[in-house]
PQR file with spaces between the fields and no chain letter, atoms N, CA, C, O and H, PARSE charges and radii, in Angstrom:
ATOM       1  N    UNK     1     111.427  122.131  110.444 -0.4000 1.5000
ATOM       2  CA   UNK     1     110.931  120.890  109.891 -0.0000 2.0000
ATOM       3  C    UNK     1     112.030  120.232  109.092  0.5500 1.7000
ATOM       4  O    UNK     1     112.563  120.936  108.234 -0.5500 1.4000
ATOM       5  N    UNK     2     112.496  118.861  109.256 -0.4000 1.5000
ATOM       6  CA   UNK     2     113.028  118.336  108.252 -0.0000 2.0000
ATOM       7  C    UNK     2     113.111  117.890  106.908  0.5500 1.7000
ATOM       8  O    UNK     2     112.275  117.110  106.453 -0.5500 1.4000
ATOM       9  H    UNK     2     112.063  118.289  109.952  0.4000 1.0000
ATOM      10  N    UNK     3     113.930  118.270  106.332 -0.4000 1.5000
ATOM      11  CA   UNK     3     113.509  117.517  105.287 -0.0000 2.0000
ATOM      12  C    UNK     3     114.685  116.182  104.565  0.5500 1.7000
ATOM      13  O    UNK     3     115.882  115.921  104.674 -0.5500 1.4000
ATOM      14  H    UNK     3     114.609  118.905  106.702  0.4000 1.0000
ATOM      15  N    UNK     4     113.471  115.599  103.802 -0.4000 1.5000
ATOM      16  CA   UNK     4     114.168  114.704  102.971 -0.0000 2.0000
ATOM      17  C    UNK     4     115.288  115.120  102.114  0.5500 1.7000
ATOM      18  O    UNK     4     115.157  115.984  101.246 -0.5500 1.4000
ATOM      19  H    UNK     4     112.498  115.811  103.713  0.4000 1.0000
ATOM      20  N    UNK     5     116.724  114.319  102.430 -0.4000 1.5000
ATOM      21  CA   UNK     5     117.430  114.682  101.350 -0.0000 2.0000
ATOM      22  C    UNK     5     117.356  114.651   99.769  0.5500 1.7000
ATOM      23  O    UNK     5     118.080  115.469   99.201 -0.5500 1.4000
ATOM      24  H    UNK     5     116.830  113.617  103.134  0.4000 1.0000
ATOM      25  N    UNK     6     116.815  114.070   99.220 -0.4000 1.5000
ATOM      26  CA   UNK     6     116.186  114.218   97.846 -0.0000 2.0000
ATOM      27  C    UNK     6     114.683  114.410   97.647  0.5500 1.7000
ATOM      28  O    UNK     6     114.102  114.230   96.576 -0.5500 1.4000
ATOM      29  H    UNK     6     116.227  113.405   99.681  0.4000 1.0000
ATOM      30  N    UNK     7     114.296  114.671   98.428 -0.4000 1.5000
ATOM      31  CA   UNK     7     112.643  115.143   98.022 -0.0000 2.0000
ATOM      32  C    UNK     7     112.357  116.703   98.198  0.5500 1.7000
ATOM      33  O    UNK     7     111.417  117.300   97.673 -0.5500 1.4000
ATOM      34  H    UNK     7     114.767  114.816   99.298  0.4000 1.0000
ATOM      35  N    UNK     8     113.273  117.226   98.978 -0.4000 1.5000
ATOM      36  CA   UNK     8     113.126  118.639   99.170 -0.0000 2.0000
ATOM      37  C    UNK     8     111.699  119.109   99.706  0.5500 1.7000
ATOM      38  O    UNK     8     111.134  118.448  100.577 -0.5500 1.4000
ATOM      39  H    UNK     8     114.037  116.741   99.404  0.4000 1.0000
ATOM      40  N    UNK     9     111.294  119.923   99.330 -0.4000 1.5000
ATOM      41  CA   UNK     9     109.536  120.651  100.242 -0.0000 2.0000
ATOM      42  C    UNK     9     108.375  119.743   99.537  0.5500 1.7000
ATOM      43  O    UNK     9     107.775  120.280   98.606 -0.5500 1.4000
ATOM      44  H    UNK     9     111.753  120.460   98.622  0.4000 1.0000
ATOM      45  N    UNK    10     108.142  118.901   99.767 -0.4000 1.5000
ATOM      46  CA   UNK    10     106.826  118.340   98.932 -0.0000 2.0000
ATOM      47  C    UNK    10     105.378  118.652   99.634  0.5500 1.7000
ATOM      48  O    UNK    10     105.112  118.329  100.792 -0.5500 1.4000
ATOM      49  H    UNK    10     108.630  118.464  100.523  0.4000 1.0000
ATOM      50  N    UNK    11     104.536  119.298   98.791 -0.4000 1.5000
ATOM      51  CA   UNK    11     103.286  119.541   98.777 -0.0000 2.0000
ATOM      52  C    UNK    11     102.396  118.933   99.110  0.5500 1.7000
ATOM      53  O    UNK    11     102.679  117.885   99.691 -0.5500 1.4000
ATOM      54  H    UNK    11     104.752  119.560   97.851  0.4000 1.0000
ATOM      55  N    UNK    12     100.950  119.253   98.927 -0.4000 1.5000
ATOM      56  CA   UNK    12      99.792  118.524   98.739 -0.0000 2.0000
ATOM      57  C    UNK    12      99.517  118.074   97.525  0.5500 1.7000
ATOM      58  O    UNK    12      98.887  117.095   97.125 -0.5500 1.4000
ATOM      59  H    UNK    12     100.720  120.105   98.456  0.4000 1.0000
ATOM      60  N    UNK    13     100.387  119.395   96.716 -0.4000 1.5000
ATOM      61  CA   UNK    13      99.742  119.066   95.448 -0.0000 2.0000
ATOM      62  C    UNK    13     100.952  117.990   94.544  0.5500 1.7000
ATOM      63  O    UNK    13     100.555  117.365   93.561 -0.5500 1.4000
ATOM      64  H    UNK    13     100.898  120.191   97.041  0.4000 1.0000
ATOM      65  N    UNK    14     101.443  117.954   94.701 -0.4000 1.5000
ATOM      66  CA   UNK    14     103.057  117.200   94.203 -0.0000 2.0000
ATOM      67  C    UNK    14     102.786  115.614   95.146  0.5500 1.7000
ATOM      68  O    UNK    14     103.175  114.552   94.660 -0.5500 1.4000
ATOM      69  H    UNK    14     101.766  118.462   95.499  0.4000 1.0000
ATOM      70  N    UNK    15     102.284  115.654   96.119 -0.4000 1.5000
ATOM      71  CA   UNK    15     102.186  114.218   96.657 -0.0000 2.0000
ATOM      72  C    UNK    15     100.895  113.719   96.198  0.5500 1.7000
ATOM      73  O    UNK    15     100.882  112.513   96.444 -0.5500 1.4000
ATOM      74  H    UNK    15     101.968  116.517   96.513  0.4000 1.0000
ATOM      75  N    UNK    16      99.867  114.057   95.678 -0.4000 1.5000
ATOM      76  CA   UNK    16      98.862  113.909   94.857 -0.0000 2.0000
ATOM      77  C    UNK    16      99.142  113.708   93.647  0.5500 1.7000
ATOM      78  O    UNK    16      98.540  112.870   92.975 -0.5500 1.4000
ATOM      79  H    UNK    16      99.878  115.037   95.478  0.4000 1.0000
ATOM      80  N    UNK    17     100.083  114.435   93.197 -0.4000 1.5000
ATOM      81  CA   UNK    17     100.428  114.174   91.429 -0.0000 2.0000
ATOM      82  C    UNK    17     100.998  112.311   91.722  0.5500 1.7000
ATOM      83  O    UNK    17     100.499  111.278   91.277 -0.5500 1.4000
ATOM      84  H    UNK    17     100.572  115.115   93.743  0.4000 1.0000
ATOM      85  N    UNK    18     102.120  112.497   92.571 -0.4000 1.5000
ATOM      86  CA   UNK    18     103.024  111.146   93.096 -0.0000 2.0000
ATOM      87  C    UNK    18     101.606  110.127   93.024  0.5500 1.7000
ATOM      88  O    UNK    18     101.326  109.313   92.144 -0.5500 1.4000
ATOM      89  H    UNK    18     102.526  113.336   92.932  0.4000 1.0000
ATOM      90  N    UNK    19     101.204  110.308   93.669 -0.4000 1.5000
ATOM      91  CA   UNK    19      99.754  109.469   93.644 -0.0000 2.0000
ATOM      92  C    UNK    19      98.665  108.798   92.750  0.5500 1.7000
ATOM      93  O    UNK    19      97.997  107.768   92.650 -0.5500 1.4000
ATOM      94  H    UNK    19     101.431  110.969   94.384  0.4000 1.0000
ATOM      95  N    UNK    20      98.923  110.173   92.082 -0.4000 1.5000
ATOM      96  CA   UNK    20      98.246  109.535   90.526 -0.0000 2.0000
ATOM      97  C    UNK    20      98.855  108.549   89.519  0.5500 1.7000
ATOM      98  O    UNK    20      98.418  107.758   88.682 -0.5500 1.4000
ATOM      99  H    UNK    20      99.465  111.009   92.163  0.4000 1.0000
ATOM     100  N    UNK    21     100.405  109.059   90.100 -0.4000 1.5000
ATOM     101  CA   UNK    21     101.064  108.510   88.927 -0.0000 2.0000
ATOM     102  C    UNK    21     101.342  107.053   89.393  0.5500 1.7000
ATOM     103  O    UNK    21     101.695  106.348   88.447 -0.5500 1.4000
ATOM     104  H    UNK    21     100.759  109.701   90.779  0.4000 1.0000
ATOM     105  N    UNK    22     101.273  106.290   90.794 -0.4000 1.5000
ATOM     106  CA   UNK    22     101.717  105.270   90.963 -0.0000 2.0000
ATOM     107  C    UNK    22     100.448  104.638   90.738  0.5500 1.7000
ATOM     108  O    UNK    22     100.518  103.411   90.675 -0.5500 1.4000
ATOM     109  H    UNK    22     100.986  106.863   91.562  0.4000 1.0000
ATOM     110  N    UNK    23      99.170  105.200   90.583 -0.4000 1.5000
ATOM     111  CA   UNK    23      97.857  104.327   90.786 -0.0000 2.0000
ATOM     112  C    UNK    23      97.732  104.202   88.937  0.5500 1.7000
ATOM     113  O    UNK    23      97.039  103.304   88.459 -0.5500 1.4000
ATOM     114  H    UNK    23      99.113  106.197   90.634  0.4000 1.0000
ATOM     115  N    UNK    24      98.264  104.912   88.286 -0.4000 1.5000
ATOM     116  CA   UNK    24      98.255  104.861   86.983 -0.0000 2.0000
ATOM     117  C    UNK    24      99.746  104.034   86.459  0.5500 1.7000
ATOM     118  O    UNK    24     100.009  103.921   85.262 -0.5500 1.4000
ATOM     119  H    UNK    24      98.827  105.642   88.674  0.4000 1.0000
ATOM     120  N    UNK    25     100.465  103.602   87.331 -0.4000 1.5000
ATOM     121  CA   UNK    25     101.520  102.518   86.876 -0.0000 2.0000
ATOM     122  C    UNK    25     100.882  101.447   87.601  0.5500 1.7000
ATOM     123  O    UNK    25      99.894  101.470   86.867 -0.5500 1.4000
ATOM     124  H    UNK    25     100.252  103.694   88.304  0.4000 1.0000
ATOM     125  N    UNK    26     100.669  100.732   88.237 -0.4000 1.5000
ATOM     126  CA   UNK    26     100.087   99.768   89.223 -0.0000 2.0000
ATOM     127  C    UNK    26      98.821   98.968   89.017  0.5500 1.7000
ATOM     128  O    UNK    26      98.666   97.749   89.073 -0.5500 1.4000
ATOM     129  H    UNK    26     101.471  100.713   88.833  0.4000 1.0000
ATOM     130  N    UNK    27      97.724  100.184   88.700 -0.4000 1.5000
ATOM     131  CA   UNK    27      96.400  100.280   88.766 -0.0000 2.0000
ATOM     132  C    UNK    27      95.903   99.664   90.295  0.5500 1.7000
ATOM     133  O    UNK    27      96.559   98.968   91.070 -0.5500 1.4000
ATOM     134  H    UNK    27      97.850  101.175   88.654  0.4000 1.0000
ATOM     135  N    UNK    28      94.499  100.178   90.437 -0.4000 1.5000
ATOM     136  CA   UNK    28      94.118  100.174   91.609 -0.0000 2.0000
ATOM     137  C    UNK    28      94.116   98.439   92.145  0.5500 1.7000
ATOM     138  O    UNK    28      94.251   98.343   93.364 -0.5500 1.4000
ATOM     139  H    UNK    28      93.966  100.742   89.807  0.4000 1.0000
ATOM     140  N    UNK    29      93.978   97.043   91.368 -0.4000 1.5000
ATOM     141  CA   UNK    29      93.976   96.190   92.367 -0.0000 2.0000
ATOM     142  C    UNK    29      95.700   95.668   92.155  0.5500 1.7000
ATOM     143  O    UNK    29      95.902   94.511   92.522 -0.5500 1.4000
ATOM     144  H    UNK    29      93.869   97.121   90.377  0.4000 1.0000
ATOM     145  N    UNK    30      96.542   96.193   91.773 -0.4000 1.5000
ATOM     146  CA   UNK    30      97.801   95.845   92.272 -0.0000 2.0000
ATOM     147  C    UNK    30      98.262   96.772   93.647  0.5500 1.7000
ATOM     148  O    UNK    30      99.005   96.106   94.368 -0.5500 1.4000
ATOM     149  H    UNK    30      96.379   97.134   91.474  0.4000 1.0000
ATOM     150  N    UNK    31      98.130   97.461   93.911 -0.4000 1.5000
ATOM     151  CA   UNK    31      98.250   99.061   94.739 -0.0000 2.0000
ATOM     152  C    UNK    31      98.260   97.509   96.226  0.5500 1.7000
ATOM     153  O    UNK    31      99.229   96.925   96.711 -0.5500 1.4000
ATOM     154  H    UNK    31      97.527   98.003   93.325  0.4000 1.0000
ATOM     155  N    UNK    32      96.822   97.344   96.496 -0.4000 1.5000
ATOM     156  CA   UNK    32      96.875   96.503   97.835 -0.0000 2.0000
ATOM     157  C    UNK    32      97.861   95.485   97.904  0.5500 1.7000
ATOM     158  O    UNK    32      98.474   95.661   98.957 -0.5500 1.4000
ATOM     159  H    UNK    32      96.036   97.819   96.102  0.4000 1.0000
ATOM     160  N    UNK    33      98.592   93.892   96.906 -0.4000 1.5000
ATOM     161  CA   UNK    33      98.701   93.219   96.956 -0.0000 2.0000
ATOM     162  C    UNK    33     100.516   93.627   97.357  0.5500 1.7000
ATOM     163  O    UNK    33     101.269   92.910   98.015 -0.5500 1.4000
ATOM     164  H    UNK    33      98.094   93.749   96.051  0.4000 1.0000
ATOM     165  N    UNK    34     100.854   94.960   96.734 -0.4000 1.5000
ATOM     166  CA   UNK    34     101.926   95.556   96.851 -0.0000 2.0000
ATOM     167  C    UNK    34     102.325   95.933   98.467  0.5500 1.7000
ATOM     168  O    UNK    34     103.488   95.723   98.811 -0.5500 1.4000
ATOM     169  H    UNK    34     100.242   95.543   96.198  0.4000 1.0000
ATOM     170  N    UNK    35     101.395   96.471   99.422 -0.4000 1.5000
ATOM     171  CA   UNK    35     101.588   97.246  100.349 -0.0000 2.0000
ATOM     172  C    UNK    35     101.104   95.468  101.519  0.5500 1.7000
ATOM     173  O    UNK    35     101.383   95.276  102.702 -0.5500 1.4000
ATOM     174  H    UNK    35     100.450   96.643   99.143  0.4000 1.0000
ATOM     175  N    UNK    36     100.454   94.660  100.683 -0.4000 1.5000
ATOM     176  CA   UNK    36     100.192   93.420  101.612 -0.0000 2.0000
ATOM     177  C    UNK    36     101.746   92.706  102.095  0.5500 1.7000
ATOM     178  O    UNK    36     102.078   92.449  103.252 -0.5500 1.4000
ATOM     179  H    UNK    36     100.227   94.817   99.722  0.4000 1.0000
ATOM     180  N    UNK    37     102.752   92.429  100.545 -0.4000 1.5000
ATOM     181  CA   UNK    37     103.767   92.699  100.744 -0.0000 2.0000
ATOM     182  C    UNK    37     105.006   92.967  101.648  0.5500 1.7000
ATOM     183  O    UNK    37     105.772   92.203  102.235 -0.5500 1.4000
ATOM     184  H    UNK    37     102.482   92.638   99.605  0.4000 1.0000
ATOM     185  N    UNK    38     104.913   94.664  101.528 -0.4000 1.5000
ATOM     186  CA   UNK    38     105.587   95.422  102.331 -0.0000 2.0000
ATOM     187  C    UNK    38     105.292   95.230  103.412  0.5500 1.7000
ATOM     188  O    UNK    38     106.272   95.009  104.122 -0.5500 1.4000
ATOM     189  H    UNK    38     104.291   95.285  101.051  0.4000 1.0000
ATOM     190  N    UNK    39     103.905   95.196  104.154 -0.4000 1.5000
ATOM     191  CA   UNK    39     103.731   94.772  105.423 -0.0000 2.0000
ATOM     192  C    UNK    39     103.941   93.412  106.249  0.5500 1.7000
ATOM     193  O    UNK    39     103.723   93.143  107.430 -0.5500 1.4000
ATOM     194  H    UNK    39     103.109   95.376  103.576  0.4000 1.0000
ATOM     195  N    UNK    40     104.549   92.501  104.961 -0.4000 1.5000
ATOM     196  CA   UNK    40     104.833   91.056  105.480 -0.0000 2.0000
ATOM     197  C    UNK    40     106.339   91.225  105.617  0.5500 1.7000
ATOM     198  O    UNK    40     106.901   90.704  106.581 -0.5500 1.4000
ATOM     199  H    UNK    40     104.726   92.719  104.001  0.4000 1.0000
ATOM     200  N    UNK    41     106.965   91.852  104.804 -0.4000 1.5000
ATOM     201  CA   UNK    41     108.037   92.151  105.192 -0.0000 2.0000
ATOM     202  C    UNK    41     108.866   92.797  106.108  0.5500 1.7000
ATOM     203  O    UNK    41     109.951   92.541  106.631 -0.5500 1.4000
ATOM     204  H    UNK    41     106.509   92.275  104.021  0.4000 1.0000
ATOM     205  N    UNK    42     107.670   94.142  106.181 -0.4000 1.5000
ATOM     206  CA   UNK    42     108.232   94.714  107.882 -0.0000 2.0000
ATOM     207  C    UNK    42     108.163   93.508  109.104  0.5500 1.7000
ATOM     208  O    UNK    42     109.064   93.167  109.871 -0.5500 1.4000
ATOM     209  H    UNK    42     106.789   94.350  105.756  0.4000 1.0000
ATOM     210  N    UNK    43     106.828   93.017  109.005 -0.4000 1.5000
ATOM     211  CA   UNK    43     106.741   92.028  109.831 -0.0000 2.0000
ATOM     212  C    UNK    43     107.449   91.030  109.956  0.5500 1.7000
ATOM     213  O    UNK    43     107.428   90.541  111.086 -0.5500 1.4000
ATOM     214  H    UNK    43     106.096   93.294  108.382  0.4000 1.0000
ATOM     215  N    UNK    44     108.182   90.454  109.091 -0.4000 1.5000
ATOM     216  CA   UNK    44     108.974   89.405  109.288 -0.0000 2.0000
ATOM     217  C    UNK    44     110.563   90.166  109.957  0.5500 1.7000
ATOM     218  O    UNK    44     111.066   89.551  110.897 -0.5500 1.4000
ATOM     219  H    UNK    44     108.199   90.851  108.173  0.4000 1.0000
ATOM     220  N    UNK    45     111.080   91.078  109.610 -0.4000 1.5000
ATOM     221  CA   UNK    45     112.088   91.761  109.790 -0.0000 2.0000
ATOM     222  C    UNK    45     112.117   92.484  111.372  0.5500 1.7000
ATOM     223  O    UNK    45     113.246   92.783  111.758 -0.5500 1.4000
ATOM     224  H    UNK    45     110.671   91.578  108.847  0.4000 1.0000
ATOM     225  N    UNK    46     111.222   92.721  112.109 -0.4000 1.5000
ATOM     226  CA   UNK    46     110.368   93.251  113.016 -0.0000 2.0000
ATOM     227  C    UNK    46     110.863   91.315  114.216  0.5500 1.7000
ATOM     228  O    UNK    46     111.393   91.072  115.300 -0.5500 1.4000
ATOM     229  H    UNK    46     110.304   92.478  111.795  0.4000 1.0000
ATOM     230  N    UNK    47     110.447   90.767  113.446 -0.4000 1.5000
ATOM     231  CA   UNK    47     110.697   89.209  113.911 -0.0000 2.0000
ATOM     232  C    UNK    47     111.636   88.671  114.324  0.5500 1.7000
ATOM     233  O    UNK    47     111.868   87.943  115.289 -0.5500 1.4000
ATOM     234  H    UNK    47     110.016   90.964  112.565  0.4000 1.0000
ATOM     235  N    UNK    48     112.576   89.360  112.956 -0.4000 1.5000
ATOM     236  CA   UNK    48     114.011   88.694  113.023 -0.0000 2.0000
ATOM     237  C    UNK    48     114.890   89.321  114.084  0.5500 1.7000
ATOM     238  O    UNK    48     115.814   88.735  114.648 -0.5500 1.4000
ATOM     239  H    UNK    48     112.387   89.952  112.172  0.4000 1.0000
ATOM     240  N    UNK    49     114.435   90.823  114.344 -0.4000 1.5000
ATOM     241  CA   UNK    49     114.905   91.416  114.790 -0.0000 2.0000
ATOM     242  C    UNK    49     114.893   91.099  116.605  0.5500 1.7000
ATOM     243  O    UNK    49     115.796   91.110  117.442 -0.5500 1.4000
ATOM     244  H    UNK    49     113.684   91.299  113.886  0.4000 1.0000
ATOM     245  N    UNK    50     113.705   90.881  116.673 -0.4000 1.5000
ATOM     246  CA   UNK    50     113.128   90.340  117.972 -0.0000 2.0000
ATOM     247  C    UNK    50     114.146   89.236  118.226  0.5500 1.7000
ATOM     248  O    UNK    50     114.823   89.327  119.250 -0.5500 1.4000
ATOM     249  H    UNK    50     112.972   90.872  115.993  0.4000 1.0000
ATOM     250  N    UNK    51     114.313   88.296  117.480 -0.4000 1.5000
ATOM     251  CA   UNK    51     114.577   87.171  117.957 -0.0000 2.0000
ATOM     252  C    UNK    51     116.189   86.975  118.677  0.5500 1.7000
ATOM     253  O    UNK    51     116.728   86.420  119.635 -0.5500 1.4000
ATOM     254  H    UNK    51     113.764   88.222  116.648  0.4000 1.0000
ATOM     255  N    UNK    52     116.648   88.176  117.038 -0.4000 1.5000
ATOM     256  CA   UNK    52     118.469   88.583  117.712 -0.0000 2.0000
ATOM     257  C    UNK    52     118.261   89.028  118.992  0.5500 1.7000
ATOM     258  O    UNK    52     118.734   88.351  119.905 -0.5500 1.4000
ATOM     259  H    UNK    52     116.210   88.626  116.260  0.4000 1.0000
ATOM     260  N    UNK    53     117.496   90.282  119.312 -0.4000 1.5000
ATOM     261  CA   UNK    53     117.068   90.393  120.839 -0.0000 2.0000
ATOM     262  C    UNK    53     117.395   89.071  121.559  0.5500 1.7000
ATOM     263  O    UNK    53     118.391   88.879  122.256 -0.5500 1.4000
ATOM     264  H    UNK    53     117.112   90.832  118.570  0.4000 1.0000
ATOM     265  N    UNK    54     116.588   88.344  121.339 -0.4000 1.5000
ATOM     266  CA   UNK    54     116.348   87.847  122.311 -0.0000 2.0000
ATOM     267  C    UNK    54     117.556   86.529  122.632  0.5500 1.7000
ATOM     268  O    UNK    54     117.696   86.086  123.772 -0.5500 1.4000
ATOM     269  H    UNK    54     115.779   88.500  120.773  0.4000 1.0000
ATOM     270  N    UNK    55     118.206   86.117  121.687 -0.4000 1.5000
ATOM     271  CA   UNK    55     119.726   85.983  121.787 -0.0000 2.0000
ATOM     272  C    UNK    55     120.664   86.409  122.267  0.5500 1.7000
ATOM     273  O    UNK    55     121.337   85.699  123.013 -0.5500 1.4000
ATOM     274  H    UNK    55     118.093   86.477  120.760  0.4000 1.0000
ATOM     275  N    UNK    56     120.888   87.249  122.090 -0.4000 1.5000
ATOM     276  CA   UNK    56     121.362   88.725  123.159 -0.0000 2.0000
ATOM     277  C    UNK    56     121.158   87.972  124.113  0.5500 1.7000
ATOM     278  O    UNK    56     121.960   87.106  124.460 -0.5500 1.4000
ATOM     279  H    UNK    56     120.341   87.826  121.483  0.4000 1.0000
ATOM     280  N    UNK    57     119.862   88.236  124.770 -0.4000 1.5000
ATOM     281  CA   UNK    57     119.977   88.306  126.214 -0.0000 2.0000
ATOM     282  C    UNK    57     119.989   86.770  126.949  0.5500 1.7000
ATOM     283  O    UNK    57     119.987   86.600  128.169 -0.5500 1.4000
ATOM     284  H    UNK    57     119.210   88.940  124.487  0.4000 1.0000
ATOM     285  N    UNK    58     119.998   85.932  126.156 -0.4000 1.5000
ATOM     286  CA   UNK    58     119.515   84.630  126.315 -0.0000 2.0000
ATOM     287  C    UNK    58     121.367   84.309  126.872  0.5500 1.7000
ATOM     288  O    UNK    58     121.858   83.696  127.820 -0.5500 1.4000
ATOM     289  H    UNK    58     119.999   86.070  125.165  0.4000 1.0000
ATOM     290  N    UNK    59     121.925   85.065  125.746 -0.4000 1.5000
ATOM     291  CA   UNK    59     123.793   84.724  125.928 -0.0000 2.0000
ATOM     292  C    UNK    59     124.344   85.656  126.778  0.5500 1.7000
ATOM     293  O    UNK    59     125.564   85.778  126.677 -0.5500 1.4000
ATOM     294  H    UNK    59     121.526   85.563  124.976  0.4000 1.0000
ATOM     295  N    UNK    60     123.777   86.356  127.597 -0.4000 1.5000
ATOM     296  CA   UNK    60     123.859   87.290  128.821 -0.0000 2.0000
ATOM     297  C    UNK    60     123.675   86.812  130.140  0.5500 1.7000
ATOM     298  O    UNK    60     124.385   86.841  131.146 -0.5500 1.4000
ATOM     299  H    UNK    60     122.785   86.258  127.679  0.4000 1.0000
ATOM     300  N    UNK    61     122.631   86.399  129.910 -0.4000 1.5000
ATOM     301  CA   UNK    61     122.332   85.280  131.036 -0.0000 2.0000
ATOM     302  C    UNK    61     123.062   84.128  131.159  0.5500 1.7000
ATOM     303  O    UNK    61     122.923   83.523  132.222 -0.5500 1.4000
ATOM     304  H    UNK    61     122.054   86.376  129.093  0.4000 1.0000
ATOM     305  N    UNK    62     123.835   83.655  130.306 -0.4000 1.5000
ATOM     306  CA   UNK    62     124.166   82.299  130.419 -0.0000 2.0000
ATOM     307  C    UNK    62     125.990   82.880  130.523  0.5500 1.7000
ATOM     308  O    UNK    62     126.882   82.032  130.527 -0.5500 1.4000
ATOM     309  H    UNK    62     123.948   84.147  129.443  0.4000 1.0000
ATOM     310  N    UNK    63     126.312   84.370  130.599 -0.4000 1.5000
ATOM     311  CA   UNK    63     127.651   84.269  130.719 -0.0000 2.0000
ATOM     312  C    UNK    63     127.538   84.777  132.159  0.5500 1.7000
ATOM     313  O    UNK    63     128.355   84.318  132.958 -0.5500 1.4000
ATOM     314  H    UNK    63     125.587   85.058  130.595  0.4000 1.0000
ATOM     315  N    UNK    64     126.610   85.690  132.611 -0.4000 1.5000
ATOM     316  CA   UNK    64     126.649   85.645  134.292 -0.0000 2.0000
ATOM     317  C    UNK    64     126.029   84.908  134.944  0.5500 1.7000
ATOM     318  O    UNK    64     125.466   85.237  135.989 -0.5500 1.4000
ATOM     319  H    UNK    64     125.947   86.063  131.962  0.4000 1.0000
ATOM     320  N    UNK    65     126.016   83.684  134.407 -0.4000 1.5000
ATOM     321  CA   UNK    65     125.626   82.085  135.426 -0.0000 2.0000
ATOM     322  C    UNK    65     127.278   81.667  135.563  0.5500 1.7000
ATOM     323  O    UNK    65     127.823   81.086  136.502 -0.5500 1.4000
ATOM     324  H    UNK    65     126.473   83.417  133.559  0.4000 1.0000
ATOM     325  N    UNK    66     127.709   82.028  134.650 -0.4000 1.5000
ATOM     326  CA   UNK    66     129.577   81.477  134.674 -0.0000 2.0000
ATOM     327  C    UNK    66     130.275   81.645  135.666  0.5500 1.7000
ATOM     328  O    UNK    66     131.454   81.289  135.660 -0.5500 1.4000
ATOM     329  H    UNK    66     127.266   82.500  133.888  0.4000 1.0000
């Protein structure tokens, strides 16, 4: 199994403590607006990424029409 270079063997019980402690910095209605966030951000990045794709191939095509 791998592990994380700085997290070493983490538990059930140690990722539960982690847990408590971010819902007790955060509190429970910041927790969602945080991870709403993160998921707009994968998504946009996910996007951007697509789009270089698709540049790529857009300038692939247009050098073996040459």
């Amino acid at each position: 199994m791998e592990q994380l270079l700085f997290l070493g063997n983490l538990g059930t019980g140690e990722i539960i403590i982690i847990a408590i402690i971010v819902l007790l910095l955060f509190g429970g209605k910041k927790i969602p607006e945080l991870m709403k966030g993160i998921g707009k951000g994968v998504k946009n990045f996910k996007d951007g990424v697509k789009g270089i794709e698709d540049d790529i191939k857009v300038e692939d095509t247009d050098t073996d029409k040459k």
